[in-house]
MIKESE-413237 format. One line per field, with one value per residue (C-alpha): residue in three letters; x, y, z. Coordinates in Angstrom, 1 decimal. Example, Ala and Ser with C-alpha at 12.3 -4.5 7.8 and 13.67 -1.06 7.14 Angstrom:
! MIKESE-413237
code = (Ala/Ser)
X = (12.3/13.7)
Y = (-4.5/-1.1)
Z = (7.8/7.1)
! end
This chain:
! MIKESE-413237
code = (Unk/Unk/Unk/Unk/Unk/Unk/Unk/Unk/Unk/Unk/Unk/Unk/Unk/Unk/Unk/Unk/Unk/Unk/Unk/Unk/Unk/Unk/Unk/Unk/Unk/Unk/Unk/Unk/Unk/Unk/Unk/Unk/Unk/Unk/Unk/Unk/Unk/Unk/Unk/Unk/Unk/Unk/Unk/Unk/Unk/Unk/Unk/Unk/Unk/Unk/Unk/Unk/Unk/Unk/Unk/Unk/Unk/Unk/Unk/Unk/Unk/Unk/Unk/Unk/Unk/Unk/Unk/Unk/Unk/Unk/Unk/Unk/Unk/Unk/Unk/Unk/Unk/Unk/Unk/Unk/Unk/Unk/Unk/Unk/Unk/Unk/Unk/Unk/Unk/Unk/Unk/Unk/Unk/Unk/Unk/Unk/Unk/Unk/Unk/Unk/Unk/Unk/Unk/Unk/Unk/Unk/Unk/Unk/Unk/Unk/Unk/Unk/Unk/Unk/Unk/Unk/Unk/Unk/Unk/Unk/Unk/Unk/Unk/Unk/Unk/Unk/Unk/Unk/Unk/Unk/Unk/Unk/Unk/Unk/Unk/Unk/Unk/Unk/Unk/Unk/Unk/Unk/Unk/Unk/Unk/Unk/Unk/Unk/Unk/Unk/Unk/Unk/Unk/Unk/Unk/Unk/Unk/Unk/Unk/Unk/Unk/Unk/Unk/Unk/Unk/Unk/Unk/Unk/Unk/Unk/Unk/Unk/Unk/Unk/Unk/Unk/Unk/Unk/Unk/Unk/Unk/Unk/Unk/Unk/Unk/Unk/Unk/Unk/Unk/Unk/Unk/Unk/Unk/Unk/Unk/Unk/Unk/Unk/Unk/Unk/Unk/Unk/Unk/Unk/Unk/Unk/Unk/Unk/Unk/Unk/Unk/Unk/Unk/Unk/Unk/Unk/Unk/Unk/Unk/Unk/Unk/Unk/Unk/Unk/Unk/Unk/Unk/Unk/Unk/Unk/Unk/Unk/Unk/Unk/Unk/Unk/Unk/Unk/Unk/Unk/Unk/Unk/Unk/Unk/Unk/Unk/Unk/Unk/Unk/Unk/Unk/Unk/Unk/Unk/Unk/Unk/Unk/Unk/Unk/Unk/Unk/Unk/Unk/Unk/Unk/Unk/Unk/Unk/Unk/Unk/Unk/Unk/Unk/Unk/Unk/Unk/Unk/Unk/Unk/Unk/Unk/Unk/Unk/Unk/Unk/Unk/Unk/Unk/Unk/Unk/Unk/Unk/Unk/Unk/Unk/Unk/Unk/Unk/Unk/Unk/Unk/Unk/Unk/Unk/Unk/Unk/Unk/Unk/Unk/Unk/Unk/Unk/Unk/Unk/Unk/Unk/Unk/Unk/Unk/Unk/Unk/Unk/Unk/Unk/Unk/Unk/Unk/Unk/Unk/Unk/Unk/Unk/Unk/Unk/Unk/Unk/Unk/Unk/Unk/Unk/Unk/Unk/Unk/Unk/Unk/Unk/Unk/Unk/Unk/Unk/Unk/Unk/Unk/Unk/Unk/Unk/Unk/Unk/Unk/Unk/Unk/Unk/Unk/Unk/Unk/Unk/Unk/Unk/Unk/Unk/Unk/Unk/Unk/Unk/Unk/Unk/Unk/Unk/Unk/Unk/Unk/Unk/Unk/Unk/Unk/Unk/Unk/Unk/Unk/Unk/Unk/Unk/Unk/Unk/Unk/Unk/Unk)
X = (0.0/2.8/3.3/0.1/0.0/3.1/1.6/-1.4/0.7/2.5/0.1/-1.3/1.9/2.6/-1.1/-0.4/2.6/1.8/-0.1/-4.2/-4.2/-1.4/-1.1/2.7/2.4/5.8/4.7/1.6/3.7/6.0/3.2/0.9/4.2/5.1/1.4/0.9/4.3/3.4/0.3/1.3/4.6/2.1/1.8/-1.6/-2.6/-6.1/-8.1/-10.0/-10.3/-6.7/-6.8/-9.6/-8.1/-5.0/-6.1/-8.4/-5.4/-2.7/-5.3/-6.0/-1.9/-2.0/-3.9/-1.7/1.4/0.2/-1.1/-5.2/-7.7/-8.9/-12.5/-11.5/-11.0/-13.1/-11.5/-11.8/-15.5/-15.3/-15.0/-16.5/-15.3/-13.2/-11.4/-10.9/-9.4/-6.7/-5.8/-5.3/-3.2/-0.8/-1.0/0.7/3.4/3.9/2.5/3.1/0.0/2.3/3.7/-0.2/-1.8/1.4/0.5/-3.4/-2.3/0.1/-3.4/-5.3/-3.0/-2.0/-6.4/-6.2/-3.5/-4.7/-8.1/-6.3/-3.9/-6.8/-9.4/-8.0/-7.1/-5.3/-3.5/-2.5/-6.2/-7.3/-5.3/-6.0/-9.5/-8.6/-6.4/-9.4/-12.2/-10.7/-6.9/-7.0/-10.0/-7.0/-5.6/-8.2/-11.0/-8.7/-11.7/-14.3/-11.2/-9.7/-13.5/-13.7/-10.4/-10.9/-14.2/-12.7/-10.4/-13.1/-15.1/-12.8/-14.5/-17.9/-16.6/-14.9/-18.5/-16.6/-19.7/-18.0/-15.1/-17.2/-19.3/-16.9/-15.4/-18.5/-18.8/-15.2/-15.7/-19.0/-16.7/-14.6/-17.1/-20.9/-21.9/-19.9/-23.2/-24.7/-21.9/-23.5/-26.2/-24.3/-24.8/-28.7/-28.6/-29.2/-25.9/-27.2/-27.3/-30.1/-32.4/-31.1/-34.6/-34.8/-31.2/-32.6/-36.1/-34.3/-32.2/-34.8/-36.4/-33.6/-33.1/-36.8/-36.4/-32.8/-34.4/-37.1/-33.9/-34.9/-32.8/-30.2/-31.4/-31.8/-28.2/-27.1/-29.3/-27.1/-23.7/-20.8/-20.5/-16.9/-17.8/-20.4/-18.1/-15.5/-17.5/-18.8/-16.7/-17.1/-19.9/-24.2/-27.3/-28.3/-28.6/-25.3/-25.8/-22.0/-23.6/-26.3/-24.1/-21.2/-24.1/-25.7/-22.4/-21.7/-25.0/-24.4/-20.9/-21.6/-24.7/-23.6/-20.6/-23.0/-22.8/-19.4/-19.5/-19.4/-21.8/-19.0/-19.8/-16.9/-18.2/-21.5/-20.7/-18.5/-21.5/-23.9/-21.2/-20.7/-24.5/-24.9/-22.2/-24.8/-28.0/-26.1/-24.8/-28.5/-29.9/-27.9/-28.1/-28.8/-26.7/-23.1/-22.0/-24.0/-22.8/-19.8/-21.4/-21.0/-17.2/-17.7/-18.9/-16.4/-14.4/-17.1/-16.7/-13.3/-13.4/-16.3/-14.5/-11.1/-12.8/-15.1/-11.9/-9.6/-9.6/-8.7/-12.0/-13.6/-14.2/-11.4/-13.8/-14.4/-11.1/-9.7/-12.3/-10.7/-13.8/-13.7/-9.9/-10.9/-13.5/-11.3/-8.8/-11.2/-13.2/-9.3/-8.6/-12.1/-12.1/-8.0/-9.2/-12.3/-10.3/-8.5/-11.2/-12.1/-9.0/-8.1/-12.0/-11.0/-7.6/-9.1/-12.0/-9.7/-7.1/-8.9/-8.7/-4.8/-5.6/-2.8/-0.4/1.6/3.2/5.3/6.0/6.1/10.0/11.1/9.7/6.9/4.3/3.3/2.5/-0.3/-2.2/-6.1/-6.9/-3.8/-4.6/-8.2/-7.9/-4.1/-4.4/-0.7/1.4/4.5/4.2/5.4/8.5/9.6/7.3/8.9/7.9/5.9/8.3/8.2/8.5/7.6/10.5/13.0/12.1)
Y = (0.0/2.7/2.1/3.4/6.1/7.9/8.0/9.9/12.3/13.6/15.9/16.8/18.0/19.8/21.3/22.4/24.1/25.8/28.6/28.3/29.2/26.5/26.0/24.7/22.7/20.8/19.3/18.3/17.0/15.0/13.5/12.5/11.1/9.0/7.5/6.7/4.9/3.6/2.1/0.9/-0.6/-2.8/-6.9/-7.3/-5.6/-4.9/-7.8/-9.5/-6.9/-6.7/-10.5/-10.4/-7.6/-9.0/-12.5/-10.8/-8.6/-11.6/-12.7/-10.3/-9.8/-13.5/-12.6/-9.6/-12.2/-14.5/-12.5/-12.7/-9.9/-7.6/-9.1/-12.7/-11.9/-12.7/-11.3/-7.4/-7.5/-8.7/-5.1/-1.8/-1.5/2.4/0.0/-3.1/-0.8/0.5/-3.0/-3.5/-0.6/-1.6/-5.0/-3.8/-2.4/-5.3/-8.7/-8.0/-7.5/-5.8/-3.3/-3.1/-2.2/0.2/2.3/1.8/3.6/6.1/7.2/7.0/9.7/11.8/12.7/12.8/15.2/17.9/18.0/18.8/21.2/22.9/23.4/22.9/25.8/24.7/21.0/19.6/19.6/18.5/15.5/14.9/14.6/12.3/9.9/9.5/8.9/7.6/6.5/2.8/2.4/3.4/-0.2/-2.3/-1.0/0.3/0.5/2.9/4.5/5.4/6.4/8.5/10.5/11.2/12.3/14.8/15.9/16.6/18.9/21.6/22.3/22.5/25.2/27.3/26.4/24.2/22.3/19.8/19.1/18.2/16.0/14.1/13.2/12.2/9.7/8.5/8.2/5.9/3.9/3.4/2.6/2.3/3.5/6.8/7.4/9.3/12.1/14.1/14.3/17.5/19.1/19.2/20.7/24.0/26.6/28.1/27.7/25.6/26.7/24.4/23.3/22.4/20.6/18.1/18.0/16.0/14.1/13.0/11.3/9.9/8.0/7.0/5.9/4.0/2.4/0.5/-1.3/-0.6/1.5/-1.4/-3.7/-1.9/-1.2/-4.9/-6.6/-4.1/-4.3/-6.5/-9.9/-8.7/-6.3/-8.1/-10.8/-8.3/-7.7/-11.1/-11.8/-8.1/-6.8/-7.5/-5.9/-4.5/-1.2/0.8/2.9/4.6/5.9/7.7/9.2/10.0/11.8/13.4/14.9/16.2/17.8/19.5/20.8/22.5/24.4/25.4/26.8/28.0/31.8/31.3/29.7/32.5/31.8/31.8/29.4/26.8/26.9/26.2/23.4/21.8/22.3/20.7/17.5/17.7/16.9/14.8/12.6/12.7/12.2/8.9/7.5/7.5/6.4/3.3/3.0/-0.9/-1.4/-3.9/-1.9/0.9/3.4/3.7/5.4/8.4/8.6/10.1/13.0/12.9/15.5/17.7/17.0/17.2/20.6/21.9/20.5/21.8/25.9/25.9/24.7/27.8/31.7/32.8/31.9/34.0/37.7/40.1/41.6/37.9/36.5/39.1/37.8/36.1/34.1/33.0/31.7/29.8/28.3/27.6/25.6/23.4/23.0/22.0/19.4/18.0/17.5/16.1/13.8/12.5/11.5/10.0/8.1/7.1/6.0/3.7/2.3/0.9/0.0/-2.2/-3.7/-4.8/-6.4/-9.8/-10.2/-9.0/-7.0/-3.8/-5.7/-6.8/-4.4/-6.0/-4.4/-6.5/-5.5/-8.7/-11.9/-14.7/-13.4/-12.0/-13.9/-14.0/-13.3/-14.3/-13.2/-14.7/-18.3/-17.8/-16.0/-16.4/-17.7/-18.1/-19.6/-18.6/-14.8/-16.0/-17.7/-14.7/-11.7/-10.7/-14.1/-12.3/-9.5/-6.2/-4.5/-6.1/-3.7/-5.7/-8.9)
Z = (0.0/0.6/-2.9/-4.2/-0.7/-2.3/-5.8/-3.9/-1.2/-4.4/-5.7/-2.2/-0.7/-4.4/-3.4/0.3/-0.3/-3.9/-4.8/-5.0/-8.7/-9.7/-13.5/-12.8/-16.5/-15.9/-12.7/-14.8/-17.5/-14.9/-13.2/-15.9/-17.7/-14.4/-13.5/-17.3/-17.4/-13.8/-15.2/-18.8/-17.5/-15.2/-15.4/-16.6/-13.4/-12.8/-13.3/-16.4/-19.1/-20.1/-20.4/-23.2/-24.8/-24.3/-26.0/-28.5/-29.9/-29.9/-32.3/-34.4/-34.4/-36.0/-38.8/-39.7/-39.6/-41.8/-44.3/-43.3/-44.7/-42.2/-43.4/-42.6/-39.2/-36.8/-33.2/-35.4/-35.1/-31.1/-30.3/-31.6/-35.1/-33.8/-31.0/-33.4/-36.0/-33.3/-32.4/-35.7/-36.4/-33.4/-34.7/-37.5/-35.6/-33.0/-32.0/-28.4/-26.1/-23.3/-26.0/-27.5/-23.6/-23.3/-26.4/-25.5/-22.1/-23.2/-25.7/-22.4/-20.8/-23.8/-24.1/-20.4/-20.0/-23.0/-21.6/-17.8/-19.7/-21.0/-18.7/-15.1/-12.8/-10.2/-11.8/-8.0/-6.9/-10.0/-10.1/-6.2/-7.5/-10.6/-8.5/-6.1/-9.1/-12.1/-11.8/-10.7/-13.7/-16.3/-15.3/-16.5/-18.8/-21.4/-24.0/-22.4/-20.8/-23.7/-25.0/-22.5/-22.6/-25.9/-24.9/-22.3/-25.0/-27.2/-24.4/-25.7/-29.2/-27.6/-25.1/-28.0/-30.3/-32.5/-33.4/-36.4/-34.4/-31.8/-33.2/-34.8/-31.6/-30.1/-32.9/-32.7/-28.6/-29.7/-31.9/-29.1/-26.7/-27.4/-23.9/-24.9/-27.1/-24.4/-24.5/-27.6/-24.9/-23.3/-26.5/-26.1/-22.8/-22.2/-21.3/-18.2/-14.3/-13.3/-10.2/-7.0/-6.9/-10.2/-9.5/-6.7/-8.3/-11.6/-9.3/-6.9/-10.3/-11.7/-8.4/-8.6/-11.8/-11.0/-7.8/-10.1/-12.0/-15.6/-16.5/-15.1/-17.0/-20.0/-19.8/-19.4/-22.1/-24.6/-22.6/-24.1/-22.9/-22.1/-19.9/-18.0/-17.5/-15.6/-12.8/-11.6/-9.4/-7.8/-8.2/-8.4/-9.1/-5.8/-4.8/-5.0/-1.8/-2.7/-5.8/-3.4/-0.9/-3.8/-5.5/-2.4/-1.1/-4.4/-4.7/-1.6/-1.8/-5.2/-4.0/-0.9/-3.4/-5.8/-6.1/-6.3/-10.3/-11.9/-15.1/-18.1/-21.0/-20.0/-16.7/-17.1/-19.5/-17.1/-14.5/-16.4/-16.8/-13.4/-13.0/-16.2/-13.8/-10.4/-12.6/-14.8/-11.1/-10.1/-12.7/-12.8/-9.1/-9.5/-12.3/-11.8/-15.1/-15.6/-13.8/-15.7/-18.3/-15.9/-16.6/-19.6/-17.7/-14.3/-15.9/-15.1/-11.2/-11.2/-13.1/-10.6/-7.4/-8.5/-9.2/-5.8/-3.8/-6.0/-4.1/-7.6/-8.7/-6.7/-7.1/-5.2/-2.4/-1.1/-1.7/1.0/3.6/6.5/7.0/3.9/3.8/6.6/5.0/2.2/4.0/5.4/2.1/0.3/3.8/3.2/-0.4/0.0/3.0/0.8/-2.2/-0.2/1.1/-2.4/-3.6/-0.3/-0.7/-4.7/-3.5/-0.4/-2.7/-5.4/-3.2/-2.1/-5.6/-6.2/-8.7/-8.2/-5.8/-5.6/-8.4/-11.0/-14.5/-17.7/-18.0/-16.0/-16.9/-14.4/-12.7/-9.9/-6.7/-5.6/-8.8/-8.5/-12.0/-14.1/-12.1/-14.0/-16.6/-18.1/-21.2/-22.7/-20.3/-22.5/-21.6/-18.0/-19.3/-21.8/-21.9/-25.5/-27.3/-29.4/-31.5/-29.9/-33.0/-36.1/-38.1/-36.0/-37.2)
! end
């Protein structure tokens, strides 16, 4: 665990001791660089999916070697036909899945870190906040995390009314993923500051609706086999009471903050994410899978968390309020000691099933021990004798 404690105490000591508007790009360059090397240098760490996709592109790699027509092969059409054509494309370039999930994640945190370079105010916080609700997903579901990023990427061109560029990243995120459908969604609501009221009012309906279980069960009878296999050994289909209280405390902490969003166009965009994010966690309350279709939208918290906990963000006459510094600093300890709350609770939840430690990288060849996913799910034994079996490189051949 003091492993994983250090990765987190990084960007909160770089947040303590910095100033509150901190757009310090190198230390967002280092740190982006060292989890996305962290993460693509891992051992098939965290858990099924990067065995399927794993198997699925050794596959798909075979076909390219000996010469088979993209049409022929049956492991391209396992996936959404924007994902299957990346494998492909890296497939061309190397037969090796470590190298494959390795460019996969350097994608991952390449979207990831133009869309923080863009939008973020203070990048410390921000990333406090990501390590907490998204990092130790960017080991596993490398498919709607890659949707996703690009999605975030994408958010961009809709703040600067870029309407083409926009939609054609929605579409390539719904290649990528067919959950990430739902993002073109942010483009039919509104840009303005909903009435509190009106706020609860929509929520209180979408957790009506998400109690009854349709909308769970609409969601599995069109989710992958893939993906509903991930989560059997983890998850069910009861009532996810961590969605309620994730979503209620969020509710709360922005409108308490509320007068303090000032009502700019990337601001209100980033609002209405942050309760596209609540209203999909609802929703999906009795869902196993469904609430990740909320991800595409957590970008919106973190954006919305990151400007109510910033001084700059506030106008001068209440930045030079005592009271209000004070309030400040207990807002930034409780938002730090919360994500911190939420990283520890994945890292606990995954470990009966030893699925990010112990850490091992893919530079050094076996496996790691314990491993409760590779005993099930491994399904080339030669990757533990020599992890570079398979060429690299194909131009090295």
């Amino acid at each position: 665990m003091l492993l994983y404690l250090v990765i987190f105490l990084i960007p909160v000591v770089v947040y303590m001791i910095g100033p509150q508007e901190n757009r310090n790009k190198r230390f967002l360059q280092i740190y982006m660089l060292a989890l996305m090397l962290f993460v693509g240098f891992a051992d098939m760490l965290g858990g099924y999916d990067r065995y399927i996709y794993g198997e699925v592109f050794d596959r798909i790699a075979d076909g390219v070697t000996m010469g088979d027509e993209v049409s022929t092969l049956n492991e391209f059409k396992h996936f959404e036909i924007g994902y299957s054509t990346l494998s492909y494309l890296i497939a061309l370039i190397t037969e090796n899945r470590y190298i494959y999930i390795f460019i996969v994640t350097m994608l991952i945190y390449f979207f990831m870190y133009k869309a923080f370079e863009k939008s973020m105010d203070n990048y410390p916080l921000s990333m406090i906040i990501f390590l907490g609700m998204v990092f130790f997903f960017t080991f596993t579901y490398l498919r709607q995390v890659l949707a996703f990023s690009v999605a975030w990427f994408g958010v961009r061109y809709l703040v600067e009314k870029k309407w083409i560029r926009f939609i054609l990243i929605c579409a390539v995120v719904a290649l990528l993923h067919k959950s990430g459908i739902v993002f073109i969604g942010i483009l039919l609501i509104p840009t303005r500051k909903w009435q509190p009221l009106t706020i609860i009012f929509i929520l209180l309906i979408c957790m009506a609706v998400g109690s009854s279980g349709i909308t769970g069960q609409l969601y599995d009878t069109f989710a992958d086999a893939s993906d509903m296999q991930t989560t059997t050994y983890n998850t069910d289909n009861g009532l996810r009471i961590a969605y309620i209280l994730e979503v209620a405390f969020f509710a709360w902490l922005i409108l308490t903050n509320y007068d303090k969003i000032e009502p700019t166009r990337k601001n209100l965009i980033f609002l209405n994410m942050a309760w596209c994010f609540c209203a999909i966690l609802l929703l999906f309350m009795k869902s196993s899978d469904g609430g990740r279709v909320a991800w595409f939208f957590t970008l919106g918290i973190i954006y919305i968390l990151t400007l109510i906990c910033t001084y700059s963000q506030f106008s001068p006459n209440l930045r030079t309020s005592q009271t209000l510094a004070k309030n400040q600093k207990m807002l930034s300890f409780l938002m730090v000691l919360l994500m911190m709350g939420l990283y520890l609770r994945v890292y606990i939840s995954w470990q009966p099933y030893d699925m990010v430690y112990p850490y091992k990288t893919f530079l050094t060849d076996g496996y790691r021990s314990p491993d409760y996913i590779r005993v099930h799910y491994e399904y080339d034994y030669t990757y533990d004798l020599d992890k570079f079996y398979r060429p690299a490189f194909r131009f090295l051949e």
